[in-house]
C-alpha positions in Angstrom: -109.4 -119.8 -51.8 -109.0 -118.6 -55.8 -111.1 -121.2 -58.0 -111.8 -120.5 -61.7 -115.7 -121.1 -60.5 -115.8 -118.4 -58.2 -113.5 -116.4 -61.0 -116.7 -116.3 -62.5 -119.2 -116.0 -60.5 -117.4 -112.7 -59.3 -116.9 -111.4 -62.9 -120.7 -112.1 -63.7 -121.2 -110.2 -60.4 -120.1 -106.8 -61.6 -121.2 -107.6 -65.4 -124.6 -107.6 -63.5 -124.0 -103.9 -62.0 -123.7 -102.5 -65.0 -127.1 -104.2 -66.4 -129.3 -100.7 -65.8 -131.1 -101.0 -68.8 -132.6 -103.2 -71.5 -129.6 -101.7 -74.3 -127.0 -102.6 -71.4 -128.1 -106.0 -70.1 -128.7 -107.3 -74.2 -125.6 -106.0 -74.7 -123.7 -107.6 -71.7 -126.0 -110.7 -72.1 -125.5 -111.4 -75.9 -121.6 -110.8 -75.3 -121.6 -113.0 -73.0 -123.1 -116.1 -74.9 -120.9 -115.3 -77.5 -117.9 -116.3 -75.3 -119.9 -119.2 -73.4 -120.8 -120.8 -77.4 -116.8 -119.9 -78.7 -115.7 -121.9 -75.0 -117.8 -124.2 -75.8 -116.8 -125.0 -79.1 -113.0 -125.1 -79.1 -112.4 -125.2 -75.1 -111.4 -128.5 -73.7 -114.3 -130.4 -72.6 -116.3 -128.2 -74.9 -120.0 -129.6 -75.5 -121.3 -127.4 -78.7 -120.7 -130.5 -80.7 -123.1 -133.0 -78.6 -125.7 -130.1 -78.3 -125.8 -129.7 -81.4 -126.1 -133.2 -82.1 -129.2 -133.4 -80.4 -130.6 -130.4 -82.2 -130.0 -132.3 -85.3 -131.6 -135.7 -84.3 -134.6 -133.2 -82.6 -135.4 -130.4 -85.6 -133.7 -133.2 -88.8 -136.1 -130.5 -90.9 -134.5 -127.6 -89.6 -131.1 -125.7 -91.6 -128.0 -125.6 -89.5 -127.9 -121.6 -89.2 -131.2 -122.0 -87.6 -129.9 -125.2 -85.1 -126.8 -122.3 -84.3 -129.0 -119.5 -83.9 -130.8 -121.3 -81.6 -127.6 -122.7 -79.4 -127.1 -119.0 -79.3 -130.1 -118.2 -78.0 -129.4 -121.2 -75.5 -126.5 -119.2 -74.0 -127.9 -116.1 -74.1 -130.5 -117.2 -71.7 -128.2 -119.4 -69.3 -125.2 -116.3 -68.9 -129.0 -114.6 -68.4 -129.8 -116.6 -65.8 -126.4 -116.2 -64.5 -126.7 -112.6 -64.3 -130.2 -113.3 -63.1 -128.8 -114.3 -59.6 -127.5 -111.0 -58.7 -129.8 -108.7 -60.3 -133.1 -110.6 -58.6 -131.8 -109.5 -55.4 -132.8 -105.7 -56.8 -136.1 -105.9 -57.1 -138.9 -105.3 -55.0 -142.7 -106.7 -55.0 -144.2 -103.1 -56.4 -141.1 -103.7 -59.8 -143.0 -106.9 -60.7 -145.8 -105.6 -62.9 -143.5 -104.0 -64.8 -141.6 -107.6 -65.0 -143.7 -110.3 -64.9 -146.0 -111.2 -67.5 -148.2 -114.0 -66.4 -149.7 -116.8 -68.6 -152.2 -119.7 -66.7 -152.5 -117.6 -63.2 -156.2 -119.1 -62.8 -154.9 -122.6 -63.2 -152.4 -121.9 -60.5 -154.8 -120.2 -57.9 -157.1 -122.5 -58.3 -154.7 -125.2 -57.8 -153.6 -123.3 -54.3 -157.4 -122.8 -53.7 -157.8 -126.6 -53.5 -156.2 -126.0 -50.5 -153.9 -129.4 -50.4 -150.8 -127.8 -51.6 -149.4 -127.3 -54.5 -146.4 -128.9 -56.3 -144.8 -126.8 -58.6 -143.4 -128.6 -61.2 -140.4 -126.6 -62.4 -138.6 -127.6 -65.2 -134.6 -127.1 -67.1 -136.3 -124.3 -69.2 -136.0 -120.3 -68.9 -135.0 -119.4 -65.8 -136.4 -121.9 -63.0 -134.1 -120.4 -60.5 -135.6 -117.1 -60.1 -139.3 -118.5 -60.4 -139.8 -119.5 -56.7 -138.0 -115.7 -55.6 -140.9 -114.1 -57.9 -143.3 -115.9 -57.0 -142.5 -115.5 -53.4 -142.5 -111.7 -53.7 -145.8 -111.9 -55.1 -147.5 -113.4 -52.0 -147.3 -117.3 -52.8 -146.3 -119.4 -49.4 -143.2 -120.8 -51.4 -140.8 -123.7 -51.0 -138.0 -125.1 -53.0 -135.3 -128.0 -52.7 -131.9 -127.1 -53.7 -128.7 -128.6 -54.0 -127.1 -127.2 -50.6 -123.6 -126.5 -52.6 -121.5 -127.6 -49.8 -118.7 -128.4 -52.5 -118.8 -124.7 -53.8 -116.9 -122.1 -53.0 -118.4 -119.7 -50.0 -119.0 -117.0 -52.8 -120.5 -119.7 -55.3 -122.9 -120.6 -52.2 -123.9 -117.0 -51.2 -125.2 -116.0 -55.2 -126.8 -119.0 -55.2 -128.7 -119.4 -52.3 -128.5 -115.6 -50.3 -131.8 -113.9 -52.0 -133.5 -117.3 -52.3 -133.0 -117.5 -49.0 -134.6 -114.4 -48.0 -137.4 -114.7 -49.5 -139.3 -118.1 -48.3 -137.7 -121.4 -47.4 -135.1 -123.8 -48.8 -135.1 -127.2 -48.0 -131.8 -129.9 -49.2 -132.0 -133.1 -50.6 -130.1 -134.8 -47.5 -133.1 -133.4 -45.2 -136.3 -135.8 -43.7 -139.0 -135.2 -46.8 -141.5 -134.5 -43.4 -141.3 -130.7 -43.9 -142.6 -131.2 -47.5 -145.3 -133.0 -46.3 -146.4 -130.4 -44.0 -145.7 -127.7 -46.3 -148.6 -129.2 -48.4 -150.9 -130.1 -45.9 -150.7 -126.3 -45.1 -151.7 -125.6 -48.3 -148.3 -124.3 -49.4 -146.4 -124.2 -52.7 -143.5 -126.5 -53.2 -141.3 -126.1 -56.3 -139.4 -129.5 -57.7 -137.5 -130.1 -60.6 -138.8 -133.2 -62.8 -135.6 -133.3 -64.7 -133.8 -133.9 -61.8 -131.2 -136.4 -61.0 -133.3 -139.9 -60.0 -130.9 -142.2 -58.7 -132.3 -146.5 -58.3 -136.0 -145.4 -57.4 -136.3 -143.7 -60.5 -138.8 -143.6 -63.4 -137.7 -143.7 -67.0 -139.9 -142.1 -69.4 -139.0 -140.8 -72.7 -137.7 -137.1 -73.5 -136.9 -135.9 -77.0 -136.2 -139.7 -78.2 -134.1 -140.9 -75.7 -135.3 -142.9 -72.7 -134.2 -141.0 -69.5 -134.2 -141.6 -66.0 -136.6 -139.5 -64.2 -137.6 -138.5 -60.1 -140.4 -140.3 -58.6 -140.4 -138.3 -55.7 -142.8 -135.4 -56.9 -145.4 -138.5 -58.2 -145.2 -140.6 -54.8 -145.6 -137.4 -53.0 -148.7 -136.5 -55.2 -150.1 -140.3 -54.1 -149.5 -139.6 -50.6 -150.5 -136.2 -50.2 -153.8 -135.9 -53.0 -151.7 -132.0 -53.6 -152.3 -130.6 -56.8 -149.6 -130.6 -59.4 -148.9 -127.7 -61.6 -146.3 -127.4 -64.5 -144.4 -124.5 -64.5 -142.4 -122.6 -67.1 -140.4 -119.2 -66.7 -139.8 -117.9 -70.0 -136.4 -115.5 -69.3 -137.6 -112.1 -71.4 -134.9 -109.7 -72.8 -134.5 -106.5 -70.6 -134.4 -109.1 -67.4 -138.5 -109.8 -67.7 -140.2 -112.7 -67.3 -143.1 -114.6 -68.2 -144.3 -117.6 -66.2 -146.7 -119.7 -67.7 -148.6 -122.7 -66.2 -150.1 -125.9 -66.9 -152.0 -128.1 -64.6 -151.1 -131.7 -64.5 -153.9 -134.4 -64.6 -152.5 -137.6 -62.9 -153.3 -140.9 -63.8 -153.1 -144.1 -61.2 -149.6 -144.9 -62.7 -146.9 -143.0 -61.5 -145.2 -143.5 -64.9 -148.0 -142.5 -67.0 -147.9 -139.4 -65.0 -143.9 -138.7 -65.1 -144.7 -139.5 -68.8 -147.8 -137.1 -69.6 -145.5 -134.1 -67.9 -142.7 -134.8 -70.2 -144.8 -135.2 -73.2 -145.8 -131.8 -72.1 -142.3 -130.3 -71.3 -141.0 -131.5 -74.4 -144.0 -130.3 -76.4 -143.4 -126.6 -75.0 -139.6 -126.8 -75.6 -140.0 -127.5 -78.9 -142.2 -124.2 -79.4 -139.2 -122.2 -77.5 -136.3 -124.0 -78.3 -133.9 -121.5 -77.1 -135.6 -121.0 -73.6 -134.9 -125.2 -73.4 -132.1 -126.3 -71.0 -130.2 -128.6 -73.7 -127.4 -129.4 -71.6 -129.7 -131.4 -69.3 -131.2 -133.2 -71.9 -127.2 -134.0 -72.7 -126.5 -135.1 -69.3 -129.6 -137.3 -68.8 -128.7 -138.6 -72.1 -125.3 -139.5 -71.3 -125.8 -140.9 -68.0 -129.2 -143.4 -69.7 -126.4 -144.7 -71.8 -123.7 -144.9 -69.0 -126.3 -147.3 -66.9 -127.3 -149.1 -69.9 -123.2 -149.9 -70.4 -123.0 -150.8 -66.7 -126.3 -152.3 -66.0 -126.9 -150.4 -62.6 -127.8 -147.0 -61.1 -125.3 -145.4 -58.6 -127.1 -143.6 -55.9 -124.5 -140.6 -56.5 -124.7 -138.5 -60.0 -121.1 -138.2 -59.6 -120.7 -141.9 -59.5 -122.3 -142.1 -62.1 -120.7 -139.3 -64.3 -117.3 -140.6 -63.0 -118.0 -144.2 -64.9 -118.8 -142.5 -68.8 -116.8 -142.8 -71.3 -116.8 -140.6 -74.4 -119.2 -142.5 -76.3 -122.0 -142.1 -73.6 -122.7 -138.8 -74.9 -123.0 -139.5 -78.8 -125.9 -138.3 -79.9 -126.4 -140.8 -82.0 -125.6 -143.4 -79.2 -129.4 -144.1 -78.4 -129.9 -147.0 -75.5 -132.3 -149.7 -76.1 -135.0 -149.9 -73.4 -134.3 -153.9 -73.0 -131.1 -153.0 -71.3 -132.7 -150.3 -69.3 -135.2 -152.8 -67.5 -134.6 -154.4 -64.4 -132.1 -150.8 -63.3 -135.0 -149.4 -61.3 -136.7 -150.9 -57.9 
């Protein structure tokens, strides 16, 4: 069945053929965050204005030509990424030297030389989807929870989850966590976003200003298991090259301390890379703090949730105050 999602996701497809070289792929990649940022500023539903919103309240020292420059720069990576999905599938293991720059390898073999697993702690920055696929290729025992798409269009499904796929395992939300837990005990590599969606068992910390509700689940598996936990970031280079970069995390007894320290430390390298920073989820999470802050609950289901905002939820400006966030989480 014709949707204007798998529209796209075809057209990106054959873009992505044509990406043989670095002067092709900036090309095809800068023309096609030019479109994404023009969509997104006169499009209906278009969301330039809120992200840029937040760039103001971020960077207040910073000119406007640079707070566009770098929404440019935002798009440029995500249609990257995009394109990223199909040209991933190209590569073998013996292409990575010439693709991967590393940055904090030590930390992260030392981490797996702990031998209690390893959760990998992937960010909304760069391009977190094709981490797990190199790092698989370069020998790591890799795992990664993903949303299963079952709402997607077959096409939509296949880009997304087809190379992933064949390189290590994929586990879905709706799943028994019990495969995670051996995973670790096996001393394998587990990647979890942090910025996830948390639902009632949430943590909020604070991100960029704004309280946010965060996932627990990497933090009470931490507890459980004694893993290590390593921050990851995977900076998305022009001519499709990468650099992944890594931080280990140091957790405290307090689960939120912990959720807290990683964010402090998120935010901290977002704000050296802005553009490599995923602003749209920091526009979401925003939204959706001040959506349960108007309702006084958490819905299980993000879209719940997203189905009860209003326009207003997603002013910038609009910040929630923490009293009416207390008592939302269990």
């Amino acid at each position: 069945m014709f949707s204007p999602r798998s529209a796209y996701y075809s057209l990106v497809r054959s873009l992505a053929f044509f990406c043989r070289g670095r002067i092709s792929s900036a090309i095809i990649t800068g023309c096609m965050a030019r479109l994404r940022l023009l969509a997104d500023s006169i499009g209906p539903g278009g969301r330039a204005g809120v992200y840029l919103g937040h760039l103001r309240r971020v960077f207040p020292d910073r000119s406007e030509a640079w707070r566009k420059r770098t929404m440019l720069g935002y798009w440029r990576k995500h249609e990257r990424g995009m394109l990223g999905l199909f040209l991933v599938g190209r590569l073998e293991p013996g292409e990575l030297r010439n693709r991967v720059e590393w940055c904090g390898r030590e930390v992260l073999d030392q981490a797996v030389a702990e031998g209690q697993g390893v959760l990998l702690l992937a960010p909304h920055f760069g391009d977190e989807r094709a981490m797990h696929i190199l790092l698989a290729m370069s020998g790591y025992p890799m795992h990664v929870i993903s949303s299963a798409y079952d709402d997607a269009p077959p096409s939509v499904r296949r880009a997304r989850l087809e190379v992933t796929r064949r390189w290590h395992h994929v586990a879905f939300p709706d799943q028994s966590p019990r495969w995670m837990f051996d995973a670790l005990s096996a001393g394998e590599l587990v990647q979890i976003a942090p910025t996830a969606y948390a639902g009632p068992r949430g943590l909020w910390v604070t991100s960029f200003g704004v309280p946010v509700l965060v996932t627990s689940t990497p933090y009470r598996v931490r507890a459980s298991t004694g893993c290590a936990m390593v921050l990851a970031h995977n900076h998305a280079l022009p001519g499709f090259r990468y650099r992944m970069e890594f931080d280990r995390v140091e957790p405290s007894r307090d689960m939120l301390q912990t959720a807290q320290r990683v964010f402090g430390m998120m935010e901290a390298h977002a704000r050296r890379h802005p553009d490599q920073y995923d602003w749209m989820n920091l526009a979401i999470r925003h939204r959706e703090t001040n959506t349960i802050a108007r309702i006084g609950r958490i819905p299980s289901s993000e879209e719940e949730l997203e189905s009860l905002a209003v326009p207003s939820d997603e002013d910038p400006s609009n910040l929630a105050e923490p009293g009416r966030l207390s008592g939302t989480t269990r």
